[in-house]
C-alpha positions as CSV (number, residue, x, y, z in Angstrom):
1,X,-11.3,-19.0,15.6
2,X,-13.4,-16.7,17.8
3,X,-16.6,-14.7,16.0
4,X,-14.7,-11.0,15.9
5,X,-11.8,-13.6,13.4
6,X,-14.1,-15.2,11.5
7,X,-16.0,-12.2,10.8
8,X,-12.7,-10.4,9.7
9,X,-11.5,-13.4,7.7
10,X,-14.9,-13.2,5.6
11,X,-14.7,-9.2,5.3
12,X,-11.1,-9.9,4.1
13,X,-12.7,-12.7,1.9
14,X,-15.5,-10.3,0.6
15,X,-13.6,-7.1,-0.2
16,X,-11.3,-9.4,-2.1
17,X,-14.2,-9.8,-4.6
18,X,-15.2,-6.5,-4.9
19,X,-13.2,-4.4,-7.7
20,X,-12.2,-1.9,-4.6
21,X,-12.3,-2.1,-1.1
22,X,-14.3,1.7,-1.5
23,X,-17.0,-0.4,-3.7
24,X,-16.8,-2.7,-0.8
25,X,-17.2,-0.3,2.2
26,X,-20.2,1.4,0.2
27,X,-22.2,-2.2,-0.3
28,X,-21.6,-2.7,3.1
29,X,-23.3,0.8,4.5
30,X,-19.8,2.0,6.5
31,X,-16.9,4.1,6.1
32,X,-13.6,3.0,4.4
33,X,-11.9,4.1,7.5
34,X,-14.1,1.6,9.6
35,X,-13.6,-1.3,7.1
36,X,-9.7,-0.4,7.4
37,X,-10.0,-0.5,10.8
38,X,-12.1,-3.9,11.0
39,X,-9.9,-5.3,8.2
40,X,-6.8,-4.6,10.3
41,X,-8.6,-6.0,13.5
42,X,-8.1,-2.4,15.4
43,X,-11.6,-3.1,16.0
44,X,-15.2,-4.7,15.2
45,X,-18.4,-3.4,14.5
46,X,-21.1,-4.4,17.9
47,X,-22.9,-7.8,16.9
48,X,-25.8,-6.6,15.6
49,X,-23.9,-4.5,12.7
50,X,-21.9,-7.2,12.5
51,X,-24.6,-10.1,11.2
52,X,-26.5,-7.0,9.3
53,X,-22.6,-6.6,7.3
54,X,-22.3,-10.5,7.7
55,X,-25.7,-10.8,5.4
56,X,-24.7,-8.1,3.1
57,X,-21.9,-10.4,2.6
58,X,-23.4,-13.5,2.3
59,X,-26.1,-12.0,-0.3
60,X,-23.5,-10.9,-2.4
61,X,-22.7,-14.3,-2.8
62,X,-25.9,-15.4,-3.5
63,X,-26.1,-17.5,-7.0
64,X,-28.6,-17.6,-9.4
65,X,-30.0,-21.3,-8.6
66,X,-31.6,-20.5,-5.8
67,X,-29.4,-21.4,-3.0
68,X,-28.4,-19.5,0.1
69,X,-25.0,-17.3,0.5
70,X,-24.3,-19.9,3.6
71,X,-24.0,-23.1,1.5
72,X,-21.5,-21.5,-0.3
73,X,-19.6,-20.3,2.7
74,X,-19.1,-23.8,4.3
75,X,-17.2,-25.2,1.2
76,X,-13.4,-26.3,2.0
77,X,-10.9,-25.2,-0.1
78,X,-10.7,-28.6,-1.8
79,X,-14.8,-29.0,-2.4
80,X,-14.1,-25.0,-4.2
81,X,-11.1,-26.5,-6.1
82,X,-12.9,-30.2,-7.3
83,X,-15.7,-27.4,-8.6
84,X,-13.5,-25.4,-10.3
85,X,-12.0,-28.1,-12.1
86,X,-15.0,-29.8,-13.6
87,X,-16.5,-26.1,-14.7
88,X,-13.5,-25.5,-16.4
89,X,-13.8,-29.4,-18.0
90,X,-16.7,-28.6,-18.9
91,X,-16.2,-25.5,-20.4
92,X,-13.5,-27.3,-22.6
93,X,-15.5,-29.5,-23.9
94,X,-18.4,-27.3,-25.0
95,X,-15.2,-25.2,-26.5
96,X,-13.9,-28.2,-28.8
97,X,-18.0,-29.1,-29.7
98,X,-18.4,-25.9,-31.1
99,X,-15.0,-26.2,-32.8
100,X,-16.2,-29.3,-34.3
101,X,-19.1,-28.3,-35.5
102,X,-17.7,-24.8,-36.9
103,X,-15.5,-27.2,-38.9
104,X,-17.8,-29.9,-40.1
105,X,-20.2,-26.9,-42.0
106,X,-21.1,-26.9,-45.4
107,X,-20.8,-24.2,-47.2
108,X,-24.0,-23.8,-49.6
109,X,-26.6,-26.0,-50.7
């Protein structure tokens, strides 16, 4: 996959988490015509507006630990999935501790 790809692939990637590819195009500094046109592959932005849009990008993705956008974007699709799966383990089981402890209450003294 050649840069002018790749960089469409992750503007496809990003707009896809945005709730509208206008919300997308204004984060991004460009018109929704130009991020049609770069979405379609009609064209692409010069390199330089392309790793200022490609950092815009990343920093949206940024997560609270700490950690960069980019060691986020090198994730296969399995590593994404194996994540989802245990935060959504885990999630169930703080679910059924709070159910068990909503049920073990007393009620007065």
């Amino acid at each position: 996959m050649d840069e002018p790809d790749a960089f469409r692939a992750a503007l496809w990637t990003y707009v896809g988490r945005q709730p509208s590819k206008r919300a997308a195009a204004d984060a991004l500094g460009i018109t929704r015509t130009d991020l049609y046109r770069y979405l379609g592959g009609d064209t692409a932005p010069r390199s330089t507006r392309r790793e200022e849009m490609m950092r815009a990008m990343a920093t949206g993705m940024r997560p609270m630990t700490g950690l960069s956008g980019d060691d986020f974007l090198n994730l296969s699709v399995e590593s994404v999935t194996q994540l989802r799966d245990i935060l959504l383990h885990l999630v169930s089981l703080l679910d059924l501790d709070l159910a068990s402890r909503r049920v073990n209450e007393r009620k007065g003294g």
